[in-house]
C-alpha positions in Angstrom: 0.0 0.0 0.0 1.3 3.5 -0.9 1.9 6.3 1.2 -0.4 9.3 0.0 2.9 11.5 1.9 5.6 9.6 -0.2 3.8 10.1 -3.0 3.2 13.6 -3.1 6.8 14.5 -2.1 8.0 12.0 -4.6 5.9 13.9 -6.9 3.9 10.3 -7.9 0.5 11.9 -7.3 -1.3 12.5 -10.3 -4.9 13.5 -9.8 -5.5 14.2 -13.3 -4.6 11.0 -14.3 -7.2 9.0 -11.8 -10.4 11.8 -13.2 -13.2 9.7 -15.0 -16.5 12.1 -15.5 -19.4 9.5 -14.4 -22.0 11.4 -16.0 -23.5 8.6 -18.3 -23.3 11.5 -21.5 -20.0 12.7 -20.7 -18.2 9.5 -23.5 -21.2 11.1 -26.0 -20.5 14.4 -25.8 -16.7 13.7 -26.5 -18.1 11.9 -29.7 -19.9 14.5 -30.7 -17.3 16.9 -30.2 -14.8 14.4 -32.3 -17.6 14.5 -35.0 -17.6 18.4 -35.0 -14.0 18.5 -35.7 -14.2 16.3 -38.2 -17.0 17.5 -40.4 -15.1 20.9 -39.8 -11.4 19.6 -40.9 -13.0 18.9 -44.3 -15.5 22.5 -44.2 -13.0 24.7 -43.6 -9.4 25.9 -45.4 -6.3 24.8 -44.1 -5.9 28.1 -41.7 -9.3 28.4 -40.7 -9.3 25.3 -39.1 -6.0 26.3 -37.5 -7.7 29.1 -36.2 -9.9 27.1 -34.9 -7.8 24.6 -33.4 -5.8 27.3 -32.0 -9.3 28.8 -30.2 -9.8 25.7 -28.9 -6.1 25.0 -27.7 -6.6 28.4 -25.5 -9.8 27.6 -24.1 -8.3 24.2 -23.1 -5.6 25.9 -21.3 -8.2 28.3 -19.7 -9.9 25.7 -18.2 -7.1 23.8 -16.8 -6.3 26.9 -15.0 -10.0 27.5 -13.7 -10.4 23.4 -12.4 -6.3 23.7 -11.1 -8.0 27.0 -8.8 -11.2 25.4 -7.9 -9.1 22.0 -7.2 -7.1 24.5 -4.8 -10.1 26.3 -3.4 -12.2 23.0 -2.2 -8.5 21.4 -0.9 -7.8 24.4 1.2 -12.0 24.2 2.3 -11.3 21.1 3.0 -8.4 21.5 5.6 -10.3 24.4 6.9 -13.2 22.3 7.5 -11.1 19.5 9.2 -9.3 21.9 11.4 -12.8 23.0 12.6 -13.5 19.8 12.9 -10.8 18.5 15.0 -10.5 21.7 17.2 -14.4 21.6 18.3 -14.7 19.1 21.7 
């Protein structure tokens, strides 16, 4: 059994790696997305669909930074909430 400690200072916690939506349309939606990108590959000229790739490269990274500060926000609620609860007799 692994030590969650150990881990983390041996930097072999990766969270993002163990994340599997469970909503049941989450595997359709990424379908539907693949199918988008598809139909617009062959829609669109060479650079538009850069552009487009490029929009949707920057709104990846956006939202890795939002979900990296709400990851942050409910960790540090978290502590907060079990120092309450281990300080109250």
């Amino acid at each position: 059994m692994s030590n969650l400690i150990e881990d983390l200072f041996h930097g072999n916690l990766r969270l993002d790696e163990s994340i599997h939506p469970e909503h049941s349309e989450y595997q359709e939606i990424n379908r539907q997305i693949s199918d988008l990108m598809q139909d617009y590959k062959t829609q669109l000229t060479e650079s538009e669909y850069d552009a487009l790739e490029q929009l949707i490269d920057l709104i990846g990274q956006s939202t890795s930074m939002y979900v990296e500060a709400a990851f942050e926000q409910g960790f540090r609620t978290g502590g907060r909430l079990m120092i309450e609860v281990l300080s109250k007799p």
